[in-house]
N, C-alpha and C positions, 0 to 999 in steps of 0.2 A: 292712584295705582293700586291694582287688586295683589294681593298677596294671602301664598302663592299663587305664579303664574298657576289658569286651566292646566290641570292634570298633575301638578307638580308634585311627588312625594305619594301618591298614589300606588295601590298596590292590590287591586283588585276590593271587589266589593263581595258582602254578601255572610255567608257563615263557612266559617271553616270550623277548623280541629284543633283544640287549644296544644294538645304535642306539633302541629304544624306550627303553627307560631311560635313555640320554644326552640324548635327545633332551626328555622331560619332567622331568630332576634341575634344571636352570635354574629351569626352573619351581616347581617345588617349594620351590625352597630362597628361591627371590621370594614366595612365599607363605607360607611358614615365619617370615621375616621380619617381614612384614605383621602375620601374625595373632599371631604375642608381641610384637608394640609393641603390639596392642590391648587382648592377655590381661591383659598384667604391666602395662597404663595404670595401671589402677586402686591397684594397690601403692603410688603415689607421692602417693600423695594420702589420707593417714590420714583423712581426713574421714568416707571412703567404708568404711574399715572398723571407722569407732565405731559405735556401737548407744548406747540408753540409753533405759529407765522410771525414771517419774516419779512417784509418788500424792501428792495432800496430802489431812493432815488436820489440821482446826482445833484449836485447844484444849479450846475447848468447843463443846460443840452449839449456841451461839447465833455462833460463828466466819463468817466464809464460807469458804463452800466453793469450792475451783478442781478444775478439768477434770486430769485426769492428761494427762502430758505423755511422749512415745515419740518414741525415730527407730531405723529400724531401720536393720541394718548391710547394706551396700549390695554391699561385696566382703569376699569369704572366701579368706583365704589359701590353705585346701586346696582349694578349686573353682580357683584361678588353680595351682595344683602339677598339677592333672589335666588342667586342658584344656594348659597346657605339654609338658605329656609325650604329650595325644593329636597337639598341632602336630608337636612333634619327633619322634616315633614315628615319621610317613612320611618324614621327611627322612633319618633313619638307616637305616631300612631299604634306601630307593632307592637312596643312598650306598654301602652296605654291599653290593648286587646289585651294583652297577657293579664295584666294588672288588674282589667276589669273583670276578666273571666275567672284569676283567683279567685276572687268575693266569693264567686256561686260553687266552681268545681270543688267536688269531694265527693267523695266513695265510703263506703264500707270497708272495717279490716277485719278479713273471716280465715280462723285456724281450725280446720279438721270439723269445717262444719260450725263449729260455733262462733259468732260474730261477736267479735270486743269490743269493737270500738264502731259506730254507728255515724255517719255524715261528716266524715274527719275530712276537712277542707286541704291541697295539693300542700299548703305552706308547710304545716304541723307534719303528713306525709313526711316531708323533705328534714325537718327536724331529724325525727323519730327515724329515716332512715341513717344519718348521720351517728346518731345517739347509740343505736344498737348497733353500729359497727363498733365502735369503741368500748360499747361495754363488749361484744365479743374479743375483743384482747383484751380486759381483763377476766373474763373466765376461764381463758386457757392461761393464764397468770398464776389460776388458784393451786395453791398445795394438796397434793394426793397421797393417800396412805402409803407407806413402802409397804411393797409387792410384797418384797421378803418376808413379811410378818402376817401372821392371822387375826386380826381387828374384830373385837364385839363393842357394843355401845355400852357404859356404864351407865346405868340410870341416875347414880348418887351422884356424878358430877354433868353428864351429859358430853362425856368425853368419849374419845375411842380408846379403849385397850388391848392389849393383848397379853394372854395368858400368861400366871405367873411361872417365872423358872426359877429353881433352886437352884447356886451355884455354891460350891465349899468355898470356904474362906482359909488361907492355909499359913503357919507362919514356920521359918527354918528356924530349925532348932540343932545346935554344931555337936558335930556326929567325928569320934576320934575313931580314925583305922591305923592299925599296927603294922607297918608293914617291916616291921623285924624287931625282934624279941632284943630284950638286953642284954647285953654278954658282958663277961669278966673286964672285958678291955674298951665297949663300946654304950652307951645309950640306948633304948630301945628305938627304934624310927618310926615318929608316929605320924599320919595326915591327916589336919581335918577337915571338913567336910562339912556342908549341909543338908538335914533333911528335910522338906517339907511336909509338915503335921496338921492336918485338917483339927482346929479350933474350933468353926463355927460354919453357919450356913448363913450365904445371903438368899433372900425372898424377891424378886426383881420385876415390877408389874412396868411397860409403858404406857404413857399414853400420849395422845396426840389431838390436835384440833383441827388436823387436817382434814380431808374429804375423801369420800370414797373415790376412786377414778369411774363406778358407775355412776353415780351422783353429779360430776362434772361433765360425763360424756351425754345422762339425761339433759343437764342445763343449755350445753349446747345445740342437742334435737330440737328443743326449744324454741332455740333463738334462732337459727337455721331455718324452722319452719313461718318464725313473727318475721323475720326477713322477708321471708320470701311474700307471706303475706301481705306487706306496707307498700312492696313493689309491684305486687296486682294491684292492689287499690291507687297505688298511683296511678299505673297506666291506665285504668279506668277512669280517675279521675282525670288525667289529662286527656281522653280522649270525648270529654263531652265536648257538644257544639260549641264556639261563641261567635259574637259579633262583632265584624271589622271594628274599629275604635277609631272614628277622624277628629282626634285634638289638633294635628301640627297647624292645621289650615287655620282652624281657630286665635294659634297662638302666635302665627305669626301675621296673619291677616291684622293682629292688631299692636305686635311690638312692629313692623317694618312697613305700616302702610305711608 
């Protein structure tokens, strides 16, 4: 017995467009799915693959006679081994085009003219698009200088600062008020009071290792524009030619012959 049956798992011959094949392997393999939960249903359920005749005959010719009795068998293990291998046929095949066509596809990745990266194969592509998504949430993560303050860079540390302020330093010093003189018969009435008496000066420089919000907002044009880059060259890369790939036939031609 040839396996698969003529035509079986077939899907057109010739070159197509490796984003064609990506773009219907989903599919495929939901349908591949589908149709061996319905093939192999029948497997589970011995009922469906007895059979069995009946005749009777009396003892003697004055016996009664009964009707023969039949059921016939409903599933066949070798029809559920064929149509298996015609579902999976096209799933390996399409599989097998993708896979083969990775090897060769790849593109160029070119920013503002200038090309980085040179022959970068669909796989790495698909990395590199994943990778720079993630690092784009950690760059809007990064710390920015407050607004409210004016920032230079010091050389001596390689820090941000901003200009120093002088603030007084002031300490109370208790401050008596007379609010009525002494008399023959009473006490003077006095209240006290604090003053605050500037001592000293504080000197107060910040600084910070934050980032500019222009230095953030440049890292992001950046990454914005290598984005946008990785996904030309993908779809460049996916859209080079390849050629149909027939494993299934092979591999079931020789597990179910």
């Amino acid at each position: 017995m040839r396996w698969p049956p003529a035509g079986g798992g077939g899907y057109g011959a010739g070159v197509a467009k490796l984003n064609q094949i990506i773009a219907v392997e989903k599919g495929v393999k939901s349908k591949a799915q589908q149709d061996l939960a319905g093939v192999q249903h029948g497997l589970t359920k011995p009922a469906l693959l007895a059979g069995i005749s009946r005749t009777y005959q009396p003892k003697d010719e004055e016996g009664e006679q009964l009707p023969p009795e039949s059921t016939r068998v409903q599933v066949k293990a070798e029809d559920v081994l064929r149509e298996t291998a015609k579902t999976l046929t096209r799933l390996f095949d399409v599989t097998a085009t993708k896979d083969w066509a990775n090897r060769t596809a790849c593109a160029d990745i070119t920013v503002d003219g200038e090309t980085l990266l040179r022959e970068v194969p669909v796989s790495y592509l698909l990395f590199l698009e994943k990778q720079l998504g993630e690092l784009g949430g950690f760059l809007r993560r990064l710390p920015v200088l407050d607004a409210a303050e004016s920032w230079s860079q010091d050389p001596s540390t390689d820090w941000w600062k901003t200009e120093a302020v002088r603030t007084v330093r002031t300490r109370k010093v208790p401050r008596n008020h007379v609010k009525a003189e002494a008399t023959e018969n009473h006490p003077a009435q006095v209240e006290v009071y604090y003053e605050d008496i500037p001592v000293g000066y504080w000197t107060t420089v910040k600084f910070s290792g934050a980032l500019p919000a222009r230095r953030v907002n440049e890292l992001l044009e950046r990454l914005e524009k290598l984005q946008q880059a990785v996904k030309f060259a993908r779809e460049e890369a996916n859209g080079a030619e390849v050629t149909d790939r027939r494993v299934g036939e092979a591999v079931f031609g020789y597990l179910f012959r």
